[in-house]
C-alpha positions in Angstrom: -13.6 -27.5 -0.1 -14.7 -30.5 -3.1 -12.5 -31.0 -6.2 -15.1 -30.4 -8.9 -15.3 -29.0 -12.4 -14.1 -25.5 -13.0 -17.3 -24.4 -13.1 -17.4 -24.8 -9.5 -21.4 -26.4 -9.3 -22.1 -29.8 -9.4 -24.2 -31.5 -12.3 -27.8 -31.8 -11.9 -28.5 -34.4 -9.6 -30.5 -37.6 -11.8 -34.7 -37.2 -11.6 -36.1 -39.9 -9.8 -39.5 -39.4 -12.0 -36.8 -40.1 -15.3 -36.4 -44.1 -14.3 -39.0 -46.3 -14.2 -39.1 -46.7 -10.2 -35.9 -47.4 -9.6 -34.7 -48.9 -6.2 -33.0 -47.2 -4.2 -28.8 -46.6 -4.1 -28.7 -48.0 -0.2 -31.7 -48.1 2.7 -31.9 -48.6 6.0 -33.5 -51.4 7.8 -37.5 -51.0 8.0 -37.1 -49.2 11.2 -38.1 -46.3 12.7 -35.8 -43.9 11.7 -36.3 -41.4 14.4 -34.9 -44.1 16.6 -31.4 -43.8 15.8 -31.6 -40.0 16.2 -30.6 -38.3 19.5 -32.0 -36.1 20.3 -35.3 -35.2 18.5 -34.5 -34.9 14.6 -34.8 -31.6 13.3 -38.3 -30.1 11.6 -38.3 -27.6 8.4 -40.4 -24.9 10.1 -41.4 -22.5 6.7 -39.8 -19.6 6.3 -42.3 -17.3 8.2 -42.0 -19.3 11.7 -39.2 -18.1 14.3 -36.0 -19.8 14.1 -35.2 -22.1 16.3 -32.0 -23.8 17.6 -31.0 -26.7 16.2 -29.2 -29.4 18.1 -25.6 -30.4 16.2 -27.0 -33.9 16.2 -30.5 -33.3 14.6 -30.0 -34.1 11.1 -33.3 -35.5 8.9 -34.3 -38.6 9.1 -34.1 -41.3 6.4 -35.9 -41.5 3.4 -36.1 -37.7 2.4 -39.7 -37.0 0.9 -39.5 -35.8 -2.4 -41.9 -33.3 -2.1 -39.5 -30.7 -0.8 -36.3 -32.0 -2.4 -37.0 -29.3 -4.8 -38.8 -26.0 -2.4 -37.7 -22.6 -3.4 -34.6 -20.9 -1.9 -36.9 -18.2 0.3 -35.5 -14.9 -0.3 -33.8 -14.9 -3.4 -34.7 -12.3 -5.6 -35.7 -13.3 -9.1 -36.3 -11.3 -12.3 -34.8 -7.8 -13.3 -34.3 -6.8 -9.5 -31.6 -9.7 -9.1 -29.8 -8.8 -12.4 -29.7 -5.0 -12.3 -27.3 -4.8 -10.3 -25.4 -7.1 -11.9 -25.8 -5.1 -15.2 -24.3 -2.5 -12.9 -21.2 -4.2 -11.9 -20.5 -5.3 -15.0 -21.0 -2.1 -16.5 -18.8 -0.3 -13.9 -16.2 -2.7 -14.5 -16.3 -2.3 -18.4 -15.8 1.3 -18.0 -13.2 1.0 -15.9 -10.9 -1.3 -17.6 -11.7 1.0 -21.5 -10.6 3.9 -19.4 -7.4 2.4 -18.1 -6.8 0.6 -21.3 -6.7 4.8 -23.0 -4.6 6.0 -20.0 -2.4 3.5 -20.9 -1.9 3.6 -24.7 -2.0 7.4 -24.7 0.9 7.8 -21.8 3.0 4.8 -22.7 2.2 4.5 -26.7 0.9 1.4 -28.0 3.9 -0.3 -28.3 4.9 0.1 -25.0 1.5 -1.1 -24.1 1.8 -4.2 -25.8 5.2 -5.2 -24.4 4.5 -4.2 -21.0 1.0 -6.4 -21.1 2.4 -9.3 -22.6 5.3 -9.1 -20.1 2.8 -9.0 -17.2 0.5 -11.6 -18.6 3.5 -14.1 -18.4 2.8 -14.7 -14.2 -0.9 -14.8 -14.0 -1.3 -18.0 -15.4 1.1 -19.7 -12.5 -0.3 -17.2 -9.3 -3.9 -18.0 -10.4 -3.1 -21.7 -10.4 -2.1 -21.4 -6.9 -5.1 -19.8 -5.6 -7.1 -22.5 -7.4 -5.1 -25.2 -5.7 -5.6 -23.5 -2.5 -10.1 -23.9 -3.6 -10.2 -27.7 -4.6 -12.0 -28.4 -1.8 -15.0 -26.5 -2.5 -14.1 -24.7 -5.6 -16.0 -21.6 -5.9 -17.9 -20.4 -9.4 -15.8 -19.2 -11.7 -18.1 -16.1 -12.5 -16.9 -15.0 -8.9 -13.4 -15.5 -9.0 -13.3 -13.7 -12.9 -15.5 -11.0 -10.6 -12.8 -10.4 -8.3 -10.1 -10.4 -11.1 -11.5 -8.1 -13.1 -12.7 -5.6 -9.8 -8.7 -5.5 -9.2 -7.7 -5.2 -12.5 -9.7 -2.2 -13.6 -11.4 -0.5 -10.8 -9.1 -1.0 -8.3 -6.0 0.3 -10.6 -8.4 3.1 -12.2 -9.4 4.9 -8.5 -5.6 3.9 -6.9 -4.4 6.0 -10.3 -6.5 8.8 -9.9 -5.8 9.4 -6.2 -2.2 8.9 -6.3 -1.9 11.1 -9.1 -3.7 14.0 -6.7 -1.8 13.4 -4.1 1.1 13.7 -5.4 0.1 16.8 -7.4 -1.4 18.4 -3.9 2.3 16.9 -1.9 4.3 19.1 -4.6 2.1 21.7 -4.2 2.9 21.6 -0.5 6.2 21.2 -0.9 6.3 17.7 0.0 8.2 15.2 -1.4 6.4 12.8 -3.8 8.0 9.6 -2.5 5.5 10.0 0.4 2.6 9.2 -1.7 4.1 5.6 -1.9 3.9 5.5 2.0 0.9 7.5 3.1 -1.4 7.4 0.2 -1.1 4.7 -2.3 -1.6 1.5 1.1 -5.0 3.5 1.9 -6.1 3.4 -1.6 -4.7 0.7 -3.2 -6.3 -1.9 0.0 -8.9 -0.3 0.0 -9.5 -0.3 -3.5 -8.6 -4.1 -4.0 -10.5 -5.4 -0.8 -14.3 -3.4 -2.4 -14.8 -5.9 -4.9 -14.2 -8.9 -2.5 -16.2 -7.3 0.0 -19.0 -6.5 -2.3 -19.3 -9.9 -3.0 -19.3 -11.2 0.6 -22.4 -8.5 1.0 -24.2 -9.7 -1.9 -23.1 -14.0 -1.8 -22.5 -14.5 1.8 -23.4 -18.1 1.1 -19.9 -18.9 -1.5 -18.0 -17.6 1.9 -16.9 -20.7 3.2 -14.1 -19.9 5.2 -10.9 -18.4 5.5 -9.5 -20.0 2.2 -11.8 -18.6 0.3 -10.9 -15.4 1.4 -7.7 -15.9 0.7 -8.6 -16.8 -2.9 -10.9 -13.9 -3.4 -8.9 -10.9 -2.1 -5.5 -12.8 -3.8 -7.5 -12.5 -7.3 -8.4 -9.3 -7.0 -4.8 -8.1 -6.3 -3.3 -10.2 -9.0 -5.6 -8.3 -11.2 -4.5 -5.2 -9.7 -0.7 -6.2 -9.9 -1.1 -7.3 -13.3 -1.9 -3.6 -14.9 0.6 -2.1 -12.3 3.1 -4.0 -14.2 2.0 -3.1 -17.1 2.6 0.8 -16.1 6.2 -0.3 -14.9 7.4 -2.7 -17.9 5.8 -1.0 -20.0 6.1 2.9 -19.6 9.7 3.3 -17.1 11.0 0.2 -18.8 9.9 -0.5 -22.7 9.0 3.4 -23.3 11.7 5.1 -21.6 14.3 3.2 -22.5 13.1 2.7 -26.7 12.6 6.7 -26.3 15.8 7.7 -25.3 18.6 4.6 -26.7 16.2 2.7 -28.8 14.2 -0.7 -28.8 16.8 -2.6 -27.5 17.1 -0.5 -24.6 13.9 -0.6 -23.9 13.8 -4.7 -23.9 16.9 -4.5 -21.6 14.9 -2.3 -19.5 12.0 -4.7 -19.3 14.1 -7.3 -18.5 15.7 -5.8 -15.5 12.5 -4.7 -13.6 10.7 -7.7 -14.3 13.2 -9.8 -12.8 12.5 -7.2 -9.5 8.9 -6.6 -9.8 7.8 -10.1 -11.2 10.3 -12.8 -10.0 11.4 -11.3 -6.2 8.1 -9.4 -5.6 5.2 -10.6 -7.9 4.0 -12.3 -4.3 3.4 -8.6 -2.5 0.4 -7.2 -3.7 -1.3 -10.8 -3.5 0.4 -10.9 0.5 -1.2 -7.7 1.2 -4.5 -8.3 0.5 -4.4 -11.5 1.6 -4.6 -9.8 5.4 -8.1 -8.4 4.5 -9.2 -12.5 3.3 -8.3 -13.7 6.4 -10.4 -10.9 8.3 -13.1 -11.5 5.3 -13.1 -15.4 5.9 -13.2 -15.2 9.7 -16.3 -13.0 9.8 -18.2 -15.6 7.4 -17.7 -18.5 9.7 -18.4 -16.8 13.3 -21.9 -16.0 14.8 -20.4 -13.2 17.4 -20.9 -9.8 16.3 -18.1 -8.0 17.1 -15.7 -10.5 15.5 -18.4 -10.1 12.2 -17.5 -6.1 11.9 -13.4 -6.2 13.8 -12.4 -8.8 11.6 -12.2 -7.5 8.0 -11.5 -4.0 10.0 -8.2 -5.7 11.5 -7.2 -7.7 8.1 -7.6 -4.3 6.3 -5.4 -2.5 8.4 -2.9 -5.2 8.6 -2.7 -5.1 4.8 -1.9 -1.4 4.6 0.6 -1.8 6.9 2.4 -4.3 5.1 1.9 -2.4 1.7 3.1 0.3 3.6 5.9 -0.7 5.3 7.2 -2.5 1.6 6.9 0.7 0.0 8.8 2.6 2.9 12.4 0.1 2.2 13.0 1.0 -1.0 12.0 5.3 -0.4 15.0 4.8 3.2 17.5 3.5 0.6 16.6 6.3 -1.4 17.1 8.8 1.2 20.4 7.8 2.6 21.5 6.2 -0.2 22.0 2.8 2.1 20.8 -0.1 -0.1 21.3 -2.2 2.6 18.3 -1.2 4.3 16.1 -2.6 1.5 17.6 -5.9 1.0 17.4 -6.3 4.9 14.0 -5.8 4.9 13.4 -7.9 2.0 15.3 -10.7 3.3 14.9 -10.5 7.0 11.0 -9.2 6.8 9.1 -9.5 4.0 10.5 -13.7 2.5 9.8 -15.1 6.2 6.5 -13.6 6.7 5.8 -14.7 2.9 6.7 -18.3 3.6 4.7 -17.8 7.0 1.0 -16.8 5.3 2.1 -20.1 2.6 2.7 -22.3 5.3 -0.5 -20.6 7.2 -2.7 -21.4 3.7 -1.1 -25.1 3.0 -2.1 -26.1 6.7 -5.4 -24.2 6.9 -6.4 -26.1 3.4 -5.9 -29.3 5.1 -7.8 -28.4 8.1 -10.7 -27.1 6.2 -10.5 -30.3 3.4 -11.3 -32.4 6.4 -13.9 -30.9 7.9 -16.4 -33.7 5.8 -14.8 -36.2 8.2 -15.7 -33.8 11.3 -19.2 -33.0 10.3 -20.9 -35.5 8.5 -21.0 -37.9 11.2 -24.1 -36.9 12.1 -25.7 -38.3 8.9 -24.1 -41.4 9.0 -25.8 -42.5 12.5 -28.9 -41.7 10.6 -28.0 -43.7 7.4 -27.7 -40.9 4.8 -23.6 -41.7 4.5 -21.7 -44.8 5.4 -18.4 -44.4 7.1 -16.2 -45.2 4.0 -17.5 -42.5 1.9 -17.5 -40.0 4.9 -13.3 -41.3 5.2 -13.1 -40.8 0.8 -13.9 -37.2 1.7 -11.1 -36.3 4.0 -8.5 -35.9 1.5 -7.9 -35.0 -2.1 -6.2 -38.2 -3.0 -9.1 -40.0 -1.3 -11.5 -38.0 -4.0 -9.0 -38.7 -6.7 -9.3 -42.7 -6.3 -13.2 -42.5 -5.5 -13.5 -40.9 -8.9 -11.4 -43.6 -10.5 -13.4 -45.9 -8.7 -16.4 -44.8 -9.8 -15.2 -44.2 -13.5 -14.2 -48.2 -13.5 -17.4 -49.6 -12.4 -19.5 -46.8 -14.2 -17.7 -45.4 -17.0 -17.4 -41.0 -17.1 -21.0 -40.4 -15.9 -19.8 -42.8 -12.5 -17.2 -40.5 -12.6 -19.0 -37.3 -12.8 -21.6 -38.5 -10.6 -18.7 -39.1 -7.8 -17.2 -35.8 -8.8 -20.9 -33.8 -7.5 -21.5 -36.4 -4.9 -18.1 -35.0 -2.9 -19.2 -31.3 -4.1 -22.7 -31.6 -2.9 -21.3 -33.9 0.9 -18.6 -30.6 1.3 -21.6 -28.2 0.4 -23.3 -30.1 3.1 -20.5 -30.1 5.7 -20.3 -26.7 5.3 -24.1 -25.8 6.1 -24.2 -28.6 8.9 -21.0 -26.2 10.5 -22.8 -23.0 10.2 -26.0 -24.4 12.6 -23.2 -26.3 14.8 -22.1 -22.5 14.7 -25.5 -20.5 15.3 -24.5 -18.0 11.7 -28.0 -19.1 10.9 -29.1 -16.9 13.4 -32.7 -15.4 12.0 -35.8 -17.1 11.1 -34.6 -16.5 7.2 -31.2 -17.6 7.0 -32.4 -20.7 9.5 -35.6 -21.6 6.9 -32.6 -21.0 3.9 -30.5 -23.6 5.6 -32.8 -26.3 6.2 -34.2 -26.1 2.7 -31.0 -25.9 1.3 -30.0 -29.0 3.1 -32.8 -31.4 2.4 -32.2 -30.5 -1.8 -28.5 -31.4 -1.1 -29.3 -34.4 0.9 -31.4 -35.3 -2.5 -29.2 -34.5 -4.7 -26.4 -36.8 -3.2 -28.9 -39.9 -2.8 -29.4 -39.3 -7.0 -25.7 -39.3 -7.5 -25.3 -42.4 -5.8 -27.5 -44.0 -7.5 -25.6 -43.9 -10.6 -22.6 -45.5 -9.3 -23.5 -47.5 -6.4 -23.5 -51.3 -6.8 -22.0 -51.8 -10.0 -18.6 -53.1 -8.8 -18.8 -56.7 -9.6 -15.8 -57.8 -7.6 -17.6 -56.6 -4.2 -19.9 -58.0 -2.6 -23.5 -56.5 -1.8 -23.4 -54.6 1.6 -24.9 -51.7 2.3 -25.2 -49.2 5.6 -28.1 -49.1 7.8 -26.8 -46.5 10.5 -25.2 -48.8 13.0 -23.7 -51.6 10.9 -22.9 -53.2 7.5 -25.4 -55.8 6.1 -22.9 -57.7 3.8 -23.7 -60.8 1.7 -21.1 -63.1 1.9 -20.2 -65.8 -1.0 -22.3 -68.5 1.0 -25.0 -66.7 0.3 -25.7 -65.1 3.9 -26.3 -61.9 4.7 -24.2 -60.9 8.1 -24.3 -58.3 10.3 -20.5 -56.7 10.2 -20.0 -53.7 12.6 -18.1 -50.9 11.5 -14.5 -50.3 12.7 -13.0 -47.6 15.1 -11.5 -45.7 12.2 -13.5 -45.6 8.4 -11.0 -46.7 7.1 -11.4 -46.1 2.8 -9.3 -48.4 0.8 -7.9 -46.8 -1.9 -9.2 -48.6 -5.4 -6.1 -50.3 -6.9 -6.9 -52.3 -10.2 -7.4 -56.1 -10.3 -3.9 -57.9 -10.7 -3.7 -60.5 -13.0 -5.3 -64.6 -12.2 -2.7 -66.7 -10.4 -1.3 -69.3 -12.8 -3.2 -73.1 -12.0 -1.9 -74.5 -9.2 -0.8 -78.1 -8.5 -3.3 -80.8 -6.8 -3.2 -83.1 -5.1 -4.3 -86.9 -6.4 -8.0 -86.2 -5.0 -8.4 -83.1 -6.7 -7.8 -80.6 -3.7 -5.6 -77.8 -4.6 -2.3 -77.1 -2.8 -2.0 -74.6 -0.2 1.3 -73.4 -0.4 3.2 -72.3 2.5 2.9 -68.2 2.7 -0.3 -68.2 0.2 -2.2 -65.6 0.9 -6.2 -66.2 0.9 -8.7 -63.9 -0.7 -11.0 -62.4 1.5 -14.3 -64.2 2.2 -13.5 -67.3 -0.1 -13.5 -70.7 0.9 -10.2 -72.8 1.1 -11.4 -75.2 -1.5 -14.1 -74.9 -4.5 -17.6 -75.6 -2.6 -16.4 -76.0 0.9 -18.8 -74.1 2.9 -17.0 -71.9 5.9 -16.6 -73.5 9.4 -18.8 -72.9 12.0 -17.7 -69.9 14.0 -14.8 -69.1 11.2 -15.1 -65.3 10.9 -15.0 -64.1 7.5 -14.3 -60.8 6.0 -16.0 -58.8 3.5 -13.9 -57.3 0.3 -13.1 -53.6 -0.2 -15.6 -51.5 0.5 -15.5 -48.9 -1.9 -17.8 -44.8 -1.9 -21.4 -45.6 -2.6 -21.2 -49.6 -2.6 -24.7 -49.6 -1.2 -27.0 -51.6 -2.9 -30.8 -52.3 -2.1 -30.8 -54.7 0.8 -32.3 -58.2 -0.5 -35.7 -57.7 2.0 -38.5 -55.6 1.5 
């Protein structure tokens, strides 16, 4: 996923019509372009026509027209029958989270309330940070993510309350014992519950599922939400209320203390764990084109989840019963840490995996010219993006870097739709006509980007990428065919170190070559000796979107 502004959408990519013809960024040879593509290269049927299959090779050819950089995304809804339900949602969730908000200051009193929030405000800063270094990749919109926070933290806690608060009404009633309602009840609802809003949002914006990470990220939010005004119930009615009732204020702080160190520091990561099972179900059904796997999926993640609530909540209700607390720190220790580090472990490596998926996909579009191999290689890791944009910044100033920072968004965006063919989820003649459109106005969009910060390092020299091999202009003057390596290799950008001091000649002039001197890549030994014949010379760094226009027409 691409490391891009908060937001999580790039900036609008530069209008060609807005320059006065510019040339463009890089261009391949005055070929055929269909040549260099194997098989056929794919058509853009409209949306009406059947879908067809198409081949993990068949990208567009080179140039794009511009006539449908900019076609409508078929099947969107526009006007009030795409924002009504929105008005809904938010309306639901409004309601939701005045209602707890009276629940809470008319059971705890308002002072209570206001310790126990600001008490259980004090994590969310730090969890959420995590989940959003989990999404640099391809960050999703921050309307989503607030979406999913705010689902957990209101209607989530609101129906969880109200159905614990029956069942333990109807357990007494039966003569049960109300510590059941932690083990039998409160998994079922409070999964459940916390999973809805993530899963309405996978109904309703299949297309910001990118993967498992991002259900990870989604489902995490939504508990942390949901944590979050559970806390505030603990620290601030059975710690701050209870204790300022009964001993005073300063029994009530000491009581706050105590269970946040329990609730906060050794098991702020549960609720976030638990749902975390339903993501991974959630992601895995967004990237697989088999049915079965689309519906058992998010059914298996669910029930893993309330399994893992449940079995957290059964420790503490065993060392209740027998009055053994070693059961609950066994199971703490020996259960519940190691499978913690386990699903961290799981997320670190699976954020790597899916950060290079650029490098596994858009391979395709370099054989066809669209990318060059360096700027396919800058993708692959987030320290690669990191120098790119410092690149970009030097030779361009903040709108290079800007422009870099939606070039990687839009190339992941575009990794990520050239998967889903590779993986057939475009399966009906809708989603397939969605797809193609959507990945001709990305294509677009990343040619404009270049263009703002391609060729304007002045210590490079002009080369450019023509599908098969680099056209570079050496300092003679020459323009030579260089092929690319085994490995695209992207140099990190380093800045320029300082001129050498003059060096000593010799009587004729000729400067001295000292033993161990190292010579800079493609310049002559000595000031207007032209290079040998046959002496092979090598080009400078190559640095993301150093493409200018070839020097031919």
């Amino acid at each position: 996923m691409a490391d891009v502004s908060p937001t999580g959408s790039p900036d609008p990519a530069p209008q060609p019509a807005s320059a006065p013809e510019p040339a463009p960024a890089y261009a391949p040879p005055p070929q055929d372009p269909t040549a260099q593509l194997s098989p056929a290269p794919a058509t853009y049927p409209p949306a009406t026509l059947v879908a067809e299959v198409v081949p993990p090779d068949a990208v567009p050819p080179y140039p794009l027209e511009a006539s449908g950089a900019n076609a409508p995304v078929p099947g969107r809804r526009m006007g009030w029958r795409r924002w009504l339900p929105v008005t809904g949602v938010i309306a639901l969730i409004a309601a939701a989270a005045i209602g707890m908000l009276i629940f809470l200051g008319y059971n705890i009193g308002l002072p209570g309330l206001a310790v126990g929030l600001t008490a259980a405000i004090l994590p969310v800063p730090l969890l959420a940070s995590a989940f959003a270094w989990l999404d640099r990749y391809e960050p999703e919109p921050v309307k989503y993510l607030a979406f999913c926070f705010a689902w957990g933290a209101a209607v989530a806690t609101a129906a969880a309350l109200a159905v614990n608060t029956g069942a333990a009404w109807l357990f007494d009633k039966w003569g049960l014992p109300e510590a059941l309602v932690a083990v039998l009840v409160a998994p079922f609802i409070e999964e459940s519950m916390k999973a809805a809003g993530p899963l309405l949002l996978f109904w309703r914006r299949r297309a910001e599922w990118s993967g498992i990470t991002d259900g990870i990220v989604y489902c995490g939010l939504s508990a942390l939400g949901f944590a979050m005004v559970e806390n505030v119930l603990y620290l601030g009615g059975h710690g701050y209320a209870a204790g300022a009732q009964e001993y005073g204020p300063a029994t009530g702080l000491t009581n706050v203390f105590a269970i946040f160190i329990v609730r906060i520091l050794f098991t702020g990561f549960a609720h976030p764990l638990f749902t975390s099972m339903t993501g991974i179900g959630l992601g895995l059904a967004a990237r697989s084109a088999d049915k079965h796997v689309r519906w058992l999926a998010p059914i298996g993640g669910l029930l893993l989840a309330m399994i893992l609530h449940g079995t957290f909540n059964l420790l503490p209700t065993l060392s209740a019963a027998t009055g053994e607390a070693l059961i609950m720190l066994y199971g703490y220790l020996g259960f519940m840490v190691p499978f913690f580090f386990a699903v961290v472990g799981f997320a670190i490596a699976l954020r790597s995996w899916e950060g290079r998926l650029a490098e596994r996909t858009l391979h395709h579009y370099v054989r066809t010219g669209w990318f060059a191999p360096p700027e396919v290689a800058a993708l692959g890791s987030l320290g690669r993006r990191h120098s790119a944009r410092q690149w970009a910044k030097r030779v361009a100033g903040p709108a290079g870097s800007r422009a870099m920072r939606s070039f990687q968004f839009a190339a992941t965006r575009l990794a990520l739709i050239r998967d889903g063919m590779q993986r057939g989820l475009a399966g009906d003649p809708r989603e397939m006509a969605k797809a193609v459109v959507e990945e001709r106005e990305l294509l677009a969009a990343i040619t404009g980007y270049r263009s703002v910060f391609a060729g304007r390092d002045p210590q490079t020299p002009p080369a450019w990428w023509d599908g098969q091999s680099y056209r570079i202009t050496f300092p003679d003057g020459v323009v030579r065919t260089v092929g690319a390596p085994a490995e695209p290799v992207m140099p990190v950008p380093v800045r320029l170190p300082p001129p050498p001091p003059p060096m000593p000649t010799y009587a004729g002039g000729w400067p001295q070559q000292y033993p161990g001197q190292p010579q800079y890549p493609g310049q002559p030994h000595h000031p207007g000796q032209q290079p040998y014949p046959g002496q092979q010379q090598y080009p400078g760094p190559q640095y993301p979107g150093q493409y200018p226009p070839p020097p031919y027409k």
